[in-house]
C-alpha positions as CSV (number, residue, x, y, z in Angstrom):
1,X,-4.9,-6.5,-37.9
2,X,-8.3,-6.4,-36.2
3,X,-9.9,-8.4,-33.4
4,X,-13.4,-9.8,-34.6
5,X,-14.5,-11.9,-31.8
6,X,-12.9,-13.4,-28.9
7,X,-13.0,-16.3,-26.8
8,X,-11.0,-17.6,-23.6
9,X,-8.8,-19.5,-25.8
10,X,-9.0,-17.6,-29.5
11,X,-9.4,-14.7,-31.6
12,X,-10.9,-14.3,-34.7
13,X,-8.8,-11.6,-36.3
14,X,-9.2,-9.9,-39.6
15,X,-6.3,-9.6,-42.1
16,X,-6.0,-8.0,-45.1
17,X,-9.8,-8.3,-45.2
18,X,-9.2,-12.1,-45.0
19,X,-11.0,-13.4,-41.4
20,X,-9.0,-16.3,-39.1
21,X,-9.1,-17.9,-36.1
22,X,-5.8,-17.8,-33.5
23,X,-5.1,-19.7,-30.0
24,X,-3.8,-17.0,-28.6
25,X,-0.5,-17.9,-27.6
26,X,-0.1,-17.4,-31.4
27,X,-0.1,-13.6,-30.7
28,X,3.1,-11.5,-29.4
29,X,2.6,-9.1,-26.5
30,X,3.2,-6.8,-29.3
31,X,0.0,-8.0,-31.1
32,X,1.7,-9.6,-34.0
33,X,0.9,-13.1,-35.3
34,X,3.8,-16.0,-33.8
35,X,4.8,-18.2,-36.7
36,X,2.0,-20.8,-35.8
37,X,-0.3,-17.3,-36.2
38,X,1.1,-16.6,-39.3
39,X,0.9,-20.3,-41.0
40,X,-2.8,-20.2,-39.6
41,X,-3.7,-16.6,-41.8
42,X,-1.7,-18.4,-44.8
43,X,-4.1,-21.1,-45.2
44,X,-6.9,-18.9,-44.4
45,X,-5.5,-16.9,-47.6
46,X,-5.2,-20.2,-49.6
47,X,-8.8,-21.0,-49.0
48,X,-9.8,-17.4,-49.5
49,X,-8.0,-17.6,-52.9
50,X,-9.6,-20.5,-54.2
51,X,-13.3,-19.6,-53.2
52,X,-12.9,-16.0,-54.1
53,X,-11.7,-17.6,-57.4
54,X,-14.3,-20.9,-57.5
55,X,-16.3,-20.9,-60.8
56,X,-18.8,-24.5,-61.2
57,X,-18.3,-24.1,-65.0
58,X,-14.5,-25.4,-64.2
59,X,-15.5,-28.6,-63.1
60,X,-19.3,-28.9,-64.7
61,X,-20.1,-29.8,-67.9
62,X,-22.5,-27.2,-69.1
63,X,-25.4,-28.2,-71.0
64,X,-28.1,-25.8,-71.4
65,X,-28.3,-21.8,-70.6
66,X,-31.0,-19.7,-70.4
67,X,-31.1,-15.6,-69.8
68,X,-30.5,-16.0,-66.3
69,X,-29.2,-20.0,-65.2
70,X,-27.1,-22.9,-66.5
71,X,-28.0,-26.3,-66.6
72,X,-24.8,-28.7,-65.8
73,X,-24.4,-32.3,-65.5
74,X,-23.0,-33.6,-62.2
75,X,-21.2,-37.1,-62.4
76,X,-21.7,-38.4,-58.7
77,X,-20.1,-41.6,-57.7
78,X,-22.1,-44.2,-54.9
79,X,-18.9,-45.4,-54.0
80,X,-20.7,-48.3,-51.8
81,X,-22.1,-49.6,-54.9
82,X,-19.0,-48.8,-57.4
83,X,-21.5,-47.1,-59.7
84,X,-21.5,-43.5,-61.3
85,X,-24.8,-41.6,-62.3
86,X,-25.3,-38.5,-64.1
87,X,-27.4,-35.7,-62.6
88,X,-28.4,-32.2,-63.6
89,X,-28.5,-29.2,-62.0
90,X,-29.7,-25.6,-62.8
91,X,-27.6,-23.1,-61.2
92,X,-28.2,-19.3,-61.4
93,X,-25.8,-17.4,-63.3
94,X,-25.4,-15.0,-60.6
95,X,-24.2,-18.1,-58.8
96,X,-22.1,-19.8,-60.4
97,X,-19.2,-18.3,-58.6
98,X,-20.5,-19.2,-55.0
99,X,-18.6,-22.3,-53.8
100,X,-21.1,-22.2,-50.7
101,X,-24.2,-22.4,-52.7
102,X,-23.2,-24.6,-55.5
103,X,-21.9,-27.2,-52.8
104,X,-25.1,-26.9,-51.3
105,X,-26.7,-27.6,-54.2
106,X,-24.8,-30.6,-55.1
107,X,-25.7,-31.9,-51.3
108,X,-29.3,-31.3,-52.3
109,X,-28.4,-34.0,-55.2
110,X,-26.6,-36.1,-53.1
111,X,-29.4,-36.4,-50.5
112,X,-32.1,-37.8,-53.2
113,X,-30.0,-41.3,-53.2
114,X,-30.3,-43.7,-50.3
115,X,-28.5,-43.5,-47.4
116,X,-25.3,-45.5,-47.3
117,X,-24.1,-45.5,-51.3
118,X,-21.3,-43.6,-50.1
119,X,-22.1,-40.5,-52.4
120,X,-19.2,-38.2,-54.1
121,X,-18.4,-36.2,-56.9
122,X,-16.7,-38.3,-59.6
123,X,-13.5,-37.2,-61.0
C-alpha cells in the first residue's frame, strides 16, 4: 500500500495498482485499511473491474467497420418527450475499450439535442 496524495482529511492510496480515496480515520496506526477503508478499496476494485473490462461493442449495435473504426448505432431516449432516436457514432478501434472516451463521445451526441429533453441511453 502506497500513499499517492494527501489531504487534511484523506489519502489517496494505491492498492494492488488499483488507486482510492480514504478519510483517514479509515487507517490503523499500523497503516492498514479499517473496515470502512477496506469496503472503500472494494468498490474501487469493482469499478476498476468493470472499466478495465468495458468493451462499446457489448452494448452497441455495430454497423459498419473500416481498417481502423466502427460505426455503432446509439439508441438515446429524450425522456422529457417520451421519444427514442437512433444515432451513429464512429469510434476508433483502438478505442473501443475506453469507457472514458466512448462516454464522452456519447455526451458529444447527447449535447446536439435541446436542452431539457432529458437525454439517456435507452435500454
Amino acid at each position: 500500500m502506497k500513499i499517492i496524495k494527501e489531504t487534511t482529511k484523506a489519502k489517496l492510496i494505491e492498492l494492488d495498482n488499483i488507486q482510492f480515496w480514504v478519510k483517514n480515520s479509515w487507517l490503523k496506526s499500523d497503516g492498514t485499511l479499517t473496515p470502512a477503508g477496506f469496503k472503500s478499496y472494494e468498490e474501487a476494485k469493482a469499478d476498476y473491474d468493470y472499466y478495465s473490462n468495458y468493451n462499446a461493442l457489448n452494448h452497441f449495435e455495430k454497423l459498419r467497420e473500416t481498417e481502423k473504426a466502427i460505426l455503432v448505432n446509439v439508441q438515446i431516449e429524450l425522456c422529457n418527450i417520451e421519444k427514442v432516436v437512433d444515432r451513429d457514432m464512429w469510434l476508433p478501434k483502438s478505442m473501443v475499450t475506453n469507457y472514458k472516451f466512448v462516454m464522452n463521445k456519447i455526451n458529444e451526441l447527447f449535447d446536439t439535442f435541446p436542452a431539457g429533453t432529458g437525454c439517456c441511453l435507452a435500454h
